[in-house]
DOPAGU-555645 format. One line per 8 residues: number of its first residue (from 1); for each residue x negated, y negated, z of C-alpha. Coordinates in Angstrom, 3 decimals, padded with zeros to 6 digits, always signed. Layout:
NUM> X Y Z  ... $
END
This chain:
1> -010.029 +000.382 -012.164  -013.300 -000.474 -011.078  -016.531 -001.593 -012.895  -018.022 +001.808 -011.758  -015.591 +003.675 -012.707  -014.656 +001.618 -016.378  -018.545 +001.849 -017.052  -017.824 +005.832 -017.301 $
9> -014.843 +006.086 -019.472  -016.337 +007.590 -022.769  -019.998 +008.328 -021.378  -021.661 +011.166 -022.211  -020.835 +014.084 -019.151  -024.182 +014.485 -017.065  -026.475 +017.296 -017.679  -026.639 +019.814 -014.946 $
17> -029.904 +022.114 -015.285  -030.213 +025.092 -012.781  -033.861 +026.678 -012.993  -033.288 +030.387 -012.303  -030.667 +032.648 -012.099  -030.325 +035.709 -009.481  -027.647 +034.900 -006.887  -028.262 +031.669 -005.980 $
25> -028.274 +030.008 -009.663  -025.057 +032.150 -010.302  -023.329 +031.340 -007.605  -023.822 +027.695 -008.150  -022.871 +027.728 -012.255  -020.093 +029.952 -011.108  -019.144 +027.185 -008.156  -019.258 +023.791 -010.475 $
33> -017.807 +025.341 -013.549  -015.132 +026.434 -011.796  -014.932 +022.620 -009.338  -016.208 +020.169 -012.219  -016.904 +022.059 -015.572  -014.954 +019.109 -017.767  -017.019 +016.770 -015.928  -020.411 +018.199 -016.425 $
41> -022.662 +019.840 -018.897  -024.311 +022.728 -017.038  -027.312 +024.735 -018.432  -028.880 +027.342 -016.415  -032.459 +028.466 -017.348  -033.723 +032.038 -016.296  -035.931 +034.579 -017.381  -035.496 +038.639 -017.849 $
49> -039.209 +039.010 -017.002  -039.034 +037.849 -013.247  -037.401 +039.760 -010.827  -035.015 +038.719 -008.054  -035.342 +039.651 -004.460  -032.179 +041.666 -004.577  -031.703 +042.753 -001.165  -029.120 +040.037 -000.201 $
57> -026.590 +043.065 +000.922  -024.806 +041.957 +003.482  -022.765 +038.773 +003.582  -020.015 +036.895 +006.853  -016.590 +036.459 +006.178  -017.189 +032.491 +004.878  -017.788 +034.506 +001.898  -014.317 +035.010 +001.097 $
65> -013.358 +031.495 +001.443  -016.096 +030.629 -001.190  -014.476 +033.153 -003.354  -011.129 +031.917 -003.593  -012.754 +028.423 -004.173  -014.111 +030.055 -007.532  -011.096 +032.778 -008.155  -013.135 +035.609 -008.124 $
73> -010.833 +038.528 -007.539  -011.435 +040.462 -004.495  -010.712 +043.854 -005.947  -013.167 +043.014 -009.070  -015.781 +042.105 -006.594  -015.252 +045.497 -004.718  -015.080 +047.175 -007.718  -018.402 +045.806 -010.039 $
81> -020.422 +045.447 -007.065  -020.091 +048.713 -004.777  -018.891 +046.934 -002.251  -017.737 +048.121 +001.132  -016.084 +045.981 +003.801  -017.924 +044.702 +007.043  -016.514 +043.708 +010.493  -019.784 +043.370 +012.332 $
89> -023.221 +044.015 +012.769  -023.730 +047.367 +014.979  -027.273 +046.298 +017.158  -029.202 +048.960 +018.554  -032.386 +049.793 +020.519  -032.729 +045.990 +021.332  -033.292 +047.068 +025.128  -034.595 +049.980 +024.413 $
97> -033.423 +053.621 +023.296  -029.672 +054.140 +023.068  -028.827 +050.884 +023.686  -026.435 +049.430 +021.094  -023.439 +046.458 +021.314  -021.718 +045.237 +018.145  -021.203 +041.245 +017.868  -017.875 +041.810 +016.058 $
105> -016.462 +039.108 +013.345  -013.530 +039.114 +015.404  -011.943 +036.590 +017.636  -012.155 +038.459 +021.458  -009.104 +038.372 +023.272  -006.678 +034.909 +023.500  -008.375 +031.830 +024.406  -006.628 +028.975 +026.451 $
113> -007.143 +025.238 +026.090  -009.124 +025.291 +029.623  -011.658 +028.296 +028.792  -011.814 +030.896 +026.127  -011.117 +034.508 +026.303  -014.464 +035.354 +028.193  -014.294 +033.347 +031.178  -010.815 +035.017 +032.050 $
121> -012.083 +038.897 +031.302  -015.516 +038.267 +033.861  -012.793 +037.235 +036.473  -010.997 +040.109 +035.690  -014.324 +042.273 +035.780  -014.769 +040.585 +039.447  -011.578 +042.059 +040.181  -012.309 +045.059 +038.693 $
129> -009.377 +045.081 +036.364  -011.176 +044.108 +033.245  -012.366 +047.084 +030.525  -015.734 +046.469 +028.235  -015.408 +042.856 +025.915  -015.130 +044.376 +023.387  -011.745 +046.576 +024.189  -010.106 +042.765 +023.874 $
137> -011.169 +042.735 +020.091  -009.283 +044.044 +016.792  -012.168 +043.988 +014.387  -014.955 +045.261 +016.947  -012.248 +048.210 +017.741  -011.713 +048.920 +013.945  -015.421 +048.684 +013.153  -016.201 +051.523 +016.181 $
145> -012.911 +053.597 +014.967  -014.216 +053.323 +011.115  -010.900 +051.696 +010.173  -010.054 +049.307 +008.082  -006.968 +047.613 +006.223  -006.339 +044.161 +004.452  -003.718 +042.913 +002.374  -000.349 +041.325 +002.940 $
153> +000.431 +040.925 +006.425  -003.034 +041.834 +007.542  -005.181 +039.398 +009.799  -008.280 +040.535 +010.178  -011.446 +038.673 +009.958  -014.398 +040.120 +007.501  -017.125 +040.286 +004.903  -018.705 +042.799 +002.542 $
161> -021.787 +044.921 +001.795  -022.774 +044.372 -001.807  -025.132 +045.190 -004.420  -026.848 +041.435 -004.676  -028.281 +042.247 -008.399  -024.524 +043.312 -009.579  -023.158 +040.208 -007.805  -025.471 +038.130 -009.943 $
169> -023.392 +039.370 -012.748  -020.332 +039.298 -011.723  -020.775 +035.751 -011.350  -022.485 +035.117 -014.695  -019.723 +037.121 -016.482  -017.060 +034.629 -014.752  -019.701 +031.737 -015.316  -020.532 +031.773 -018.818 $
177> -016.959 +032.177 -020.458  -015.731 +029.230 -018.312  -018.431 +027.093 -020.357  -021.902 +027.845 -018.267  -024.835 +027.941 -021.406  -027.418 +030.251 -020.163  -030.623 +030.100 -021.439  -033.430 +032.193 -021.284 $
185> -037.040 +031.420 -021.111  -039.967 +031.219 -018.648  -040.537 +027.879 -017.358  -043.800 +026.985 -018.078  -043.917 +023.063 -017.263  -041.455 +020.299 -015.571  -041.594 +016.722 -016.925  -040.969 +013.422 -014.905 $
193> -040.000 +010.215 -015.768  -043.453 +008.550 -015.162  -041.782 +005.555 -013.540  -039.310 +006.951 -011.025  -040.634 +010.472 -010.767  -037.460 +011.542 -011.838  -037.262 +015.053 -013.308  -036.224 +015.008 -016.609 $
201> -036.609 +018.045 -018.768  -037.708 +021.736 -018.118  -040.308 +022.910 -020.890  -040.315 +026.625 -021.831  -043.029 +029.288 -022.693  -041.595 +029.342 -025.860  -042.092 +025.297 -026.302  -037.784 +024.843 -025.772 $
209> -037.054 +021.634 -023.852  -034.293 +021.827 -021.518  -033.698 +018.040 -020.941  -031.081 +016.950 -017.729  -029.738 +014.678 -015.619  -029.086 +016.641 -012.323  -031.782 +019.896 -011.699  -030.709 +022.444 -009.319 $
217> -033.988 +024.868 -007.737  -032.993 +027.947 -007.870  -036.756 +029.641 -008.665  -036.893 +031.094 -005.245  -039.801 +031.139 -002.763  -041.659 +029.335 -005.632  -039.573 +026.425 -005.481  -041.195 +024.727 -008.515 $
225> -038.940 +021.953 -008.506  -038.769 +020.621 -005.071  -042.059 +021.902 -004.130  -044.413 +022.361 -006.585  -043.405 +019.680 -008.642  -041.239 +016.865 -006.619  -043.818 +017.726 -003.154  -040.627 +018.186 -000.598 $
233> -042.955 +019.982 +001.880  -042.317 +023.129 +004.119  -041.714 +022.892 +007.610  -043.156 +026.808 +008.966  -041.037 +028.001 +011.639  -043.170 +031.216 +011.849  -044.096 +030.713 +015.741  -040.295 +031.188 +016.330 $
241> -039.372 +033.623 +013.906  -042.615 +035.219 +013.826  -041.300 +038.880 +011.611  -042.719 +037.966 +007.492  -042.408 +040.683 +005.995  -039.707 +043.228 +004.787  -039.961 +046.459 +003.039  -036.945 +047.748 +001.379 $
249> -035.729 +050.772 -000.571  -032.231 +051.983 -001.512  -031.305 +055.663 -001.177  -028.151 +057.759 -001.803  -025.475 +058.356 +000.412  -024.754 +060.801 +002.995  -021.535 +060.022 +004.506  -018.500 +058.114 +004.121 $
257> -019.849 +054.110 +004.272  -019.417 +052.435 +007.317  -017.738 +048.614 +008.026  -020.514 +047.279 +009.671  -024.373 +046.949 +009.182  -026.379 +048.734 +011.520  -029.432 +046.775 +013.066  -032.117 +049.104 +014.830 $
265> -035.054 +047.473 +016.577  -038.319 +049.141 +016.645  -041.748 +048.656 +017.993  -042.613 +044.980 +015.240  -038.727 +044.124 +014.566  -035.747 +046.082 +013.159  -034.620 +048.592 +010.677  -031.213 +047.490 +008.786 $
273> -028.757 +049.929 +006.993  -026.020 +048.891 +004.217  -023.584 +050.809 +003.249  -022.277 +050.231 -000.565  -020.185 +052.622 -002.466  -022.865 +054.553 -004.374  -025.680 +053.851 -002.441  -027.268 +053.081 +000.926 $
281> -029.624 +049.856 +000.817  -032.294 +050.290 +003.773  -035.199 +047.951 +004.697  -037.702 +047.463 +007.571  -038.480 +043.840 +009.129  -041.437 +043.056 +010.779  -044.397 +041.049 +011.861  -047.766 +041.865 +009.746 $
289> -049.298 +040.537 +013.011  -048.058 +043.731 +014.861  -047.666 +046.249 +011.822  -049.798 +046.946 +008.489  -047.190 +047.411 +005.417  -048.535 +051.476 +005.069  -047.364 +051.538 +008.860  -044.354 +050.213 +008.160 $
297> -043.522 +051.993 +005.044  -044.399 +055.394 +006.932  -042.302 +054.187 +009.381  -038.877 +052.867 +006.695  -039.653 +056.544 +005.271  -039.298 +058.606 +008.093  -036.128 +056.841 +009.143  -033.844 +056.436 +006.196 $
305> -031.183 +058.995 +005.283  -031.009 +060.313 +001.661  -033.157 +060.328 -001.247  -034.994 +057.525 -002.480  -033.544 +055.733 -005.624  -036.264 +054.031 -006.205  -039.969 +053.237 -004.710  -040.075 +051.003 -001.270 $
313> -041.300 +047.302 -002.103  -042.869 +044.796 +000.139  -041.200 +041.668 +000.307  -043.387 +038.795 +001.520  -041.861 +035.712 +003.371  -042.485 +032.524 +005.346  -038.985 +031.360 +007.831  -039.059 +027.609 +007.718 $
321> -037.194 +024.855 +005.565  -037.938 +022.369 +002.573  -038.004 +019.416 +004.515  -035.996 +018.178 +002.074  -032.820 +020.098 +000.551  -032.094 +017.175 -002.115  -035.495 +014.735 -003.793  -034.498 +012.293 -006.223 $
329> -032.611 +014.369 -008.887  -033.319 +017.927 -007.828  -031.465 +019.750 -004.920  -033.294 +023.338 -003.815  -030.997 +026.210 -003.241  -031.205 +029.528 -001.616  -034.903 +030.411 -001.457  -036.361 +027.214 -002.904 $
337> -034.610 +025.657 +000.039  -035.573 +028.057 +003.019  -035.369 +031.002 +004.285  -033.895 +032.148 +007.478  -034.588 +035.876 +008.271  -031.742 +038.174 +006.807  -030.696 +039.125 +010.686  -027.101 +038.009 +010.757 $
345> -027.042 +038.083 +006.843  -026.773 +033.841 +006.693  -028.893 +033.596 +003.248  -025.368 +033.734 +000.526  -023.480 +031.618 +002.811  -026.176 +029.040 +003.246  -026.447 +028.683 -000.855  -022.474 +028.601 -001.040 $
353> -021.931 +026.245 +001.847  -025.071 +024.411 +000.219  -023.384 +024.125 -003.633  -020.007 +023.368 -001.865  -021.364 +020.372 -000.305  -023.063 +019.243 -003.480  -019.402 +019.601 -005.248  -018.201 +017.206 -002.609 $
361> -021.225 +015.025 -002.823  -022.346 +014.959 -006.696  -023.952 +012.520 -008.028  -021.676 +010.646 -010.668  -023.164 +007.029 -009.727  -026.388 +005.368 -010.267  -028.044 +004.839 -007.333  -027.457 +008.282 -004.698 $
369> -029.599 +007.934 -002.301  -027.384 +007.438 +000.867  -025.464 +010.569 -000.955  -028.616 +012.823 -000.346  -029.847 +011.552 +002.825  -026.330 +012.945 +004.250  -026.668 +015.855 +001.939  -030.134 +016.209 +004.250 $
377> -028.865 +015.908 +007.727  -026.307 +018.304 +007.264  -028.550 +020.598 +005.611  -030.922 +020.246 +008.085  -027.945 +020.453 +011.158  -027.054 +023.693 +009.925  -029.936 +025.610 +009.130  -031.209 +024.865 +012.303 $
385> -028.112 +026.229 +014.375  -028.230 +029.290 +012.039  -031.962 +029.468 +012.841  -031.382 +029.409 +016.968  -028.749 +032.062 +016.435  -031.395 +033.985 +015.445  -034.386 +033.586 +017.845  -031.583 +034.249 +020.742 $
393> -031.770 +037.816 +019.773  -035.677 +038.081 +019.729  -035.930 +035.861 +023.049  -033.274 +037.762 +025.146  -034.076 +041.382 +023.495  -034.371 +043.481 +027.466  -037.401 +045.740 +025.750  -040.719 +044.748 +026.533 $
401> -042.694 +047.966 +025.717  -044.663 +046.638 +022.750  -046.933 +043.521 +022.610  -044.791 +042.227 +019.982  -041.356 +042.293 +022.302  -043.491 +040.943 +025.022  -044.538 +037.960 +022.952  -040.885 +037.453 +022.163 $
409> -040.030 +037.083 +025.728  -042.947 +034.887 +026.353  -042.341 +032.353 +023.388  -041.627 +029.206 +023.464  -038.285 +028.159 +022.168  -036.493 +025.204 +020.753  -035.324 +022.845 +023.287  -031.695 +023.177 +021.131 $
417> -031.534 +026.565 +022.350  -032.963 +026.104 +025.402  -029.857 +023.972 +026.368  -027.619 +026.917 +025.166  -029.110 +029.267 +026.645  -029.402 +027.856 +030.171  -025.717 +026.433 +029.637  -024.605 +030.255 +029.099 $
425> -026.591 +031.387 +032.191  -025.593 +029.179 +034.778  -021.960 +028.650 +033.884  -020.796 +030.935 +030.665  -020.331 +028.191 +028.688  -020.463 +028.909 +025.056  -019.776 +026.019 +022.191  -019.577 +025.959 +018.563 $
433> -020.482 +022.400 +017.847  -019.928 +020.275 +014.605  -022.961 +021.908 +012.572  -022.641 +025.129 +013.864  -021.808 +027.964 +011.428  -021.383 +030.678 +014.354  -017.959 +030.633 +016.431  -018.046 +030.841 +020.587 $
441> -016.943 +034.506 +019.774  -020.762 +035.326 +018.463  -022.401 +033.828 +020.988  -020.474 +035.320 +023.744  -021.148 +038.605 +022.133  -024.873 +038.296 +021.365  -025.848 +036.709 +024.369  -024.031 +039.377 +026.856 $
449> -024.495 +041.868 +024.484  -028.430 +040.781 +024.992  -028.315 +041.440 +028.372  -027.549 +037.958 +030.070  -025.325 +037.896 +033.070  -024.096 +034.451 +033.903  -024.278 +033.350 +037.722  -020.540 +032.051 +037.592 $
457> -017.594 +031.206 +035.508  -014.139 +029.099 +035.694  -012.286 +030.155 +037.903  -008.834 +029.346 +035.565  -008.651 +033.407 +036.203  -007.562 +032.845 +039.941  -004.483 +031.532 +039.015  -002.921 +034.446 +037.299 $
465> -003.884 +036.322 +039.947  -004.651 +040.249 +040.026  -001.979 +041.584 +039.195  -001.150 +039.605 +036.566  -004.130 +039.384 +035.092  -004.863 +043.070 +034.948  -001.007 +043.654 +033.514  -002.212 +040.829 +030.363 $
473> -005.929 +042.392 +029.328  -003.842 +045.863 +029.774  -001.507 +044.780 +027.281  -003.916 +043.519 +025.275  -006.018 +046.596 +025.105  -003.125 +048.747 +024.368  -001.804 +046.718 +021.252  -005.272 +046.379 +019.871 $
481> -005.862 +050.192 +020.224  -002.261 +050.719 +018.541  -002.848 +048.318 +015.580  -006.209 +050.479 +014.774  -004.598 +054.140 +015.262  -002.065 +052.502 +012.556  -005.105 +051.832 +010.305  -006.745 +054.221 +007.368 $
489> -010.158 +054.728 +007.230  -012.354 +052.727 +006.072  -013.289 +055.749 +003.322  -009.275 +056.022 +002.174  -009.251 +052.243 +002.353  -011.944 +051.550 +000.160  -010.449 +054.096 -002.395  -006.999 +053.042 -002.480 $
497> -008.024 +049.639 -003.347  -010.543 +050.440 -005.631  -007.510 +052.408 -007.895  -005.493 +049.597 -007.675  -005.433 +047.286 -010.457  -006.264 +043.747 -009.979  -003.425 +041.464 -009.980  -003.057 +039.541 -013.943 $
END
């Protein structure tokens, strides 16, 4: 045994605090009760009186993964939460009217070690033997046919639509039995250690100290841990992402859900629907630059389907990143961490992937510095990559009919994307790269689906010939398109398995 490790026999566990609750403080009690709960002490701190965002519907299939880290049951979660299942994200209007493409959570066709899937369907398409992309895919086909099946036996890649506030509880009723104490209380002040700057103890409105070891931001777009109090600055990337605003508003439903989320652009951003259960979540992004919030509530209004549960609230937001995810003691979590606009719903998978990497990375030692400055990089890698993903859509959107599209087209772009970008153009070559959350499949089917046609291809195509090649994306076609007429809907699906009882 080493020093280290003899020094901790018998010492007191360390004291995790998490400041705020909502999603992202539940889903990291729920995550280190579950990973290290006999090693820890873990306190979260929230307060009745201050509202979460609660519009953090729609989630990508990592989700699940995180899920069975923390045995929550899948047919609970479907059950307490609304949820529905989602294979995609259905994009429309982004060239203009009636234009739509789905990028599909599906892998497209069957990749070889020389090129994927893509290279050989644009020789085929050269040939004239090839159908659309998306023929090649299971999920995509599924999503368009409103099927949907998972179980034993089942392979098929995807997420959910979920009510965000009922998630919250779900997770604190799994959280709080397995030995999470919640308190609850406003924070009014945070104390240092006047020496090191450490944090050291949250102070209540009702004069309660919360003293810890470890502090976890979780207060949102307040951050008043890592910013407010600790300094970790905010790096803006508003002249990429340049949409701050959302207005949302859930209404009730008028049809059978859907498996995907549908994306609409209009004349300042997009228009998103979710399908849950019981209820249809809607909301309006946009730039305040290019549209006043009464415009854009008149606008949310005379688009959604239904009747309105409840009024339509502005949501106010800045795109960018802490510069910092983890300061001395404190690491900032969903909100209080950055934001990255909810287009390819990233912001639950960024705070799980985020708590998962703290799990493997906590802090038992004394000095953890090295431990956070790779806690950093790869919080930086990734938010980044997720952050290109999304100004690809806004850069290659084909409509041009409004100054705000036009200034899309005209921005300037990182040089990260850049490289992609002109990569894809001049050679179809897509990569997912060590810090990359999104798969070649996404960006082949975002970037075509946006309208770029590359000027050539490998040729590994040639080699099957015509023939052959047409006989293989035939077959492939035809089994997909059998495996989803063998499917229910997505509506008999959802309540089959909401009947069944969860396993003991």
């Amino acid at each position: 045994m080493t020093a280290t490790a003899a020094d901790r026999q018998g010492a007191p566990r360390p004291r995790v605090v998490i400041a705020g609750g909502g999603t992202a403080g539940w889903i990291a009690a729920a995550a280190l009760v579950q990973q290290l709960g006999p090693l820890l002490d873990i306190t979260l701190v929230e307060s009745d009186e201050i509202g979460t965002v609660g519009v953090g519907e729609s989630t990508i299939p990592t989700t699940r993964g995180f899920h069975s880290l923390i045995g929550l049951d899948e047919r609970l979660l479907v059950r307490e939460t609304g949820s529905t299942f989602k294979l995609g994200i259905l994009f429309e209007e982004w060239a203009g009217p009636g234009d739509r493409y789905i990028h599909s959570f599906g892998e497209v066709g069957k990749s070889i070690w020389m090129a994927p899937f893509h290279h050989l369907w644009m020789q085929g398409r050269a040939w004239d033997v090839a159908g659309e992309l998306g023929d090649y895919c299971y999920e995509l086909q599924a999503a368009k046919a409103l099927k949907f099946a998972t179980g034993k036996g089942a392979r098929i890649n995807y997420a959910y639509h979920l009510d965000a506030t009922a998630y919250g509880r779900l997770l604190r009723s799994q959280a709080e039995p397995a030995g999470v104490r919640r308190v609850e209380g406003r924070i009014t002040t945070i104390e240092q250690d006047p020496e090191t700057g450490m944090l050291t103890a949250l102070v209540l409105q009702s004069g309660m100290r919360i003293e810890g070891d470890f502090f976890i931001d979780c207060t949102g777009f307040r951050a008043m841990l890592i910013g407010q109090t600790l300094g970790v600055g905010f790096e803006d990337w508003g002249h990429w992402l340049t949409t701050d605003r959302a207005i949302a508003v859930q209404t009730t439903p008028v049809e059978a859900p859907v498996p995907y989320t549908r994306v609409i652009a209009h004349e300042a951003g997009w228009r998103w629907e979710i399908p849950l259960r019981h209820r249809m979540g809607n909301g309006l992004v946009y730039s305040s630059a290019y549209l006043d919030d009464d415009a854009a509530r008149t606008r949310l209004v005379g688009a959604i389907r239904g009747e309105m549960l409840a009024e339509p609230r502005v949501i106010r937001y800045a795109t960018g990143r802490r510069r910092k995810a983890w300061e001395k003691n404190c690491v900032a979590l969903g909100l209080a961490g950055g934001f990255v606009e909810p287009l390819e719903s990233t912001s639950i998978h960024l705070m799980q992937i985020a708590i998962t990497r703290l799990i493997q990375s906590f802090p038992f030692g004394g000095d953890t510095s090295a431990l956070a400055e790779r806690f950093n990089a790869q919080s930086q890698a990734e938010i980044e990559r997720v952050r290109d993903f999304i100004i690809l859509h806004y850069k290659l959107a084909e409509r041009n009919d409004t100054p705000f599209w036009k200034m899309c087209r005209e921005m300037a772009i990182p040089a990260s994307l850049e490289e992609r970008i002109a990569l894809f153009v001049e050679s179809a070559v897509a990569y997912q790269g060590a810090d990359d959350l999104f798969r070649v499949d996404s960006w082949v089917q975002v970037m075509l689906g946006q309208g770029i046609t590359p000027r050539s291809f490998h040729a590994v195509g040639q080699l099957l010939g015509p023939d052959k090649l047409k006989t293989s994306l035939a077959d492939l076609k035809r089994n997909i398109a059998d495996a989803v007429a063998a499917m229910p809907s997505h509506a008999d699906f959802l309540r089959d398995y909401c009947e069944q009882s969860s396993p003991a």
